[in-house]
VMD Tcl script that draws the C-alpha trace (Angstrom):
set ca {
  {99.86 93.10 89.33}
  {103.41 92.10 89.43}
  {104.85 88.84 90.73}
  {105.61 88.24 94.27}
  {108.95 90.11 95.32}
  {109.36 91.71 91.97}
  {109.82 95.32 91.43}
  {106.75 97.13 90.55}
  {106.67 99.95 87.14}
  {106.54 103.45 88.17}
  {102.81 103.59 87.36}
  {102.09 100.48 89.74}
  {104.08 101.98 92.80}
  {102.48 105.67 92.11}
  {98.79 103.80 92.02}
  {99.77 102.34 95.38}
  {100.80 105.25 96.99}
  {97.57 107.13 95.96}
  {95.40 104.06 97.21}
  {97.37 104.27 100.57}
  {97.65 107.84 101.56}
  {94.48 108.11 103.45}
  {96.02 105.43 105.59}
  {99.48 107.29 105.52}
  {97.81 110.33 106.65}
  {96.20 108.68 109.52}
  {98.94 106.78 110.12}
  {101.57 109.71 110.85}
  {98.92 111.63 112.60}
  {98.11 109.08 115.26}
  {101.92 108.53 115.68}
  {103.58 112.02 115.87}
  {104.27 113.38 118.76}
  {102.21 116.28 120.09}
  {105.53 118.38 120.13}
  {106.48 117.45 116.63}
  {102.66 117.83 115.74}
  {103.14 121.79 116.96}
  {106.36 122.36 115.17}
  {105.44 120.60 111.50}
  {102.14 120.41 110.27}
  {101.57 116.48 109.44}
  {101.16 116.90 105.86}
  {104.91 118.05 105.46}
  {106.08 114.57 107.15}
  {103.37 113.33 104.81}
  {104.76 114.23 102.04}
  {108.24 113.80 103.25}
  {107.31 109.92 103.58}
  {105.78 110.04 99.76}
  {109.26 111.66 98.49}
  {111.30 108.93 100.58}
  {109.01 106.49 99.56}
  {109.11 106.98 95.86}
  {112.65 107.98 95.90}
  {113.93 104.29 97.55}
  {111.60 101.90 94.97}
  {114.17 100.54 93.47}
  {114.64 98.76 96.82}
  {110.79 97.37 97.29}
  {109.98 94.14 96.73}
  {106.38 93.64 96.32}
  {104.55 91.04 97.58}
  {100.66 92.24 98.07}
  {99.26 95.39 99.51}
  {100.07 94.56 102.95}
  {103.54 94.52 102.06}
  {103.35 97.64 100.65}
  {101.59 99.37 103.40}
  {104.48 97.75 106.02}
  {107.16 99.10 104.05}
  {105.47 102.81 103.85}
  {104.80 103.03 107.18}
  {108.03 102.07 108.26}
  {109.50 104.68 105.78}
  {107.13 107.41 107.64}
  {107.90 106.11 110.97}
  {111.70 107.12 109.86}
  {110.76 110.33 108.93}
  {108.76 110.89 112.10}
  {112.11 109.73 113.79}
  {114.43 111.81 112.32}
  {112.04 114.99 112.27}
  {111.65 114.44 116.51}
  {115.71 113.82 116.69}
  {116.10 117.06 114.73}
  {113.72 118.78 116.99}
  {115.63 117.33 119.99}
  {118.73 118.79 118.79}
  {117.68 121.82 119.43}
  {118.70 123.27 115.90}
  {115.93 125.93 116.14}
  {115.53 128.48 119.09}
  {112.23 127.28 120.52}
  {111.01 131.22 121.69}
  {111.05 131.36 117.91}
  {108.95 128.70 116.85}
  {104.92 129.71 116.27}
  {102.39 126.58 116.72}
  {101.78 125.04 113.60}
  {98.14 123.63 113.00}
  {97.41 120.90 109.90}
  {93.64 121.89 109.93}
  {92.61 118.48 111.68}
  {91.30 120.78 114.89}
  {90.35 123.49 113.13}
  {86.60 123.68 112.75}
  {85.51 124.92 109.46}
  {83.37 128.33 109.19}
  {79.73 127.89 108.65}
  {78.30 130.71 106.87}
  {76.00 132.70 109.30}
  {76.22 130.30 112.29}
  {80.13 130.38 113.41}
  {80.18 131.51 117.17}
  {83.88 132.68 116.42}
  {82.44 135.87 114.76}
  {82.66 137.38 118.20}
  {85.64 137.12 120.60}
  {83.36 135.40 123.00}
  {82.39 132.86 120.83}
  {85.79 132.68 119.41}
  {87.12 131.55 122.86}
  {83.95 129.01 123.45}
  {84.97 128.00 119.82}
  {88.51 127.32 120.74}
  {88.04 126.03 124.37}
  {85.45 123.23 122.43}
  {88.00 121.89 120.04}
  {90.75 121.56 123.06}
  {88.40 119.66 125.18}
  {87.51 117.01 121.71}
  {91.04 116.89 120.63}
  {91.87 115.90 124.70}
  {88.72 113.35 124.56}
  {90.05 112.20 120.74}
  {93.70 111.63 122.43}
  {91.71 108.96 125.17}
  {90.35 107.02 123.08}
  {92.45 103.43 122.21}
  {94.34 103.66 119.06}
  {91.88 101.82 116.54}
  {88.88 103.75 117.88}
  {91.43 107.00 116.76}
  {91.84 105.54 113.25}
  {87.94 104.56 112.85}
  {87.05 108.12 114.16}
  {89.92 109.42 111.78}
  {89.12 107.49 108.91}
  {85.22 107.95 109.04}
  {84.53 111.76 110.35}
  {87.69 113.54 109.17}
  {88.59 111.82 105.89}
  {85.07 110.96 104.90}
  {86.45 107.18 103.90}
  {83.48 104.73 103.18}
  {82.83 102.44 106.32}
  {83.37 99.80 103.48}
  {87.31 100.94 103.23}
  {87.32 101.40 107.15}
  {86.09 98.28 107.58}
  {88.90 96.66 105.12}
  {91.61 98.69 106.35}
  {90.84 98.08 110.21}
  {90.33 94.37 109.30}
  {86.68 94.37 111.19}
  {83.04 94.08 109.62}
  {80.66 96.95 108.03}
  {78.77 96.34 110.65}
  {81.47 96.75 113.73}
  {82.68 99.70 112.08}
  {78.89 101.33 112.19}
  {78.47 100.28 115.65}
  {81.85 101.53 117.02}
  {81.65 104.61 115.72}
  {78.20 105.26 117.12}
  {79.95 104.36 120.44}
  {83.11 106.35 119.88}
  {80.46 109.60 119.30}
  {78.95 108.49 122.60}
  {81.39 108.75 124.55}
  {83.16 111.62 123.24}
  {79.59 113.44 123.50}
  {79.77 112.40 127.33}
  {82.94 113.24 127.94}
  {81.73 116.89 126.58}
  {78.21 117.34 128.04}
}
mol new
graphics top color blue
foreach p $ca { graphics top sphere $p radius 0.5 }
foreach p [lrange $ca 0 end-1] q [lrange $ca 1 end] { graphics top cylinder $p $q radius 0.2 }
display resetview
């Protein structure tokens, strides 16, 4: 790895964008706004913050990972700054704008089982996910991330553990009582 507050090579900065965007995914989901979150699916500001990112190198300094991870979040929380003042600006005609989803509250279709195959299930289907997504939006913001990081990204509860700075062992037992409580708060 390079010297502290030198410039990385290309191949260095792309290897720690790839290592980060789980993070960076996370990251911009947990912080955009529910408004911006119906408007622009998250993997557009994603991928926004990636061209932004790799576009301003030249101007990183790196000093270790968490460095790195500072300096592309605050590059995403720019994005998710100018995409809400853009938003605000009313530059669109709102009774023209359709919801967009990113697939995080969309359950996937089992084959055979899906209750949605019927307009009644459909709506059960539907009414399920808006009563977890309000229970997900209770929860404190690292129980968010863990449940993020764990259940919807599949990342090893080794990598949760490292990125939320907590033990293997914390990150198993939170999670078991994040899925608690989000079971009570839908029984």
């Amino acid at each position: 790895m390079s010297e502290a507050g030198s410039t990385l090579s290309r191949e260095e900065f792309q290897r720690l964008l790839e290592t980060n965007l789980t993070s960076l995914r996370v990251y911009v989901h947990l912080r955009a706004s529910a408004d911006l979150q119906r408007r622009e699916p998250i993997s557009d500001v994603v991928q926004s913050t990636l061209r932004e990112a790799w576009e301003g190198q030249e101007h990183y300094r790196h000093v270790d990972e968490g460095s790195f991870r500072a300096f592309l979040f605050r590059v995403a929380t720019n994005q998710l700054i100018s995409k809400a003042r853009y938003w605000q600006a009313d530059k669109r005609k709102p009774q023209a704008l359709q919801p967009l989803s990113d697939g995080l509250w969309e359950l996937p279709q089992s084959a055979g089982s899906s209750p949605s195959k019927s307009p009644v299930g459909g709506a059960i289907r539907a009414e399920d996910v808006t009563r977890l997504r309000a229970a997900f939006v209770r929860l404190d913001e690292q129980d968010q991330r863990l449940l993020a990081l764990r259940r919807v990204f599949e990342v090893p509860v080794r990598e949760v553990a490292k990125e939320l700075g907590i033990a293997e062992s914390t990150v198993r037992w939170r999670l078991a009582m994040i899925e608690t409580e989000l079971a009570d708060q839908l029984s």
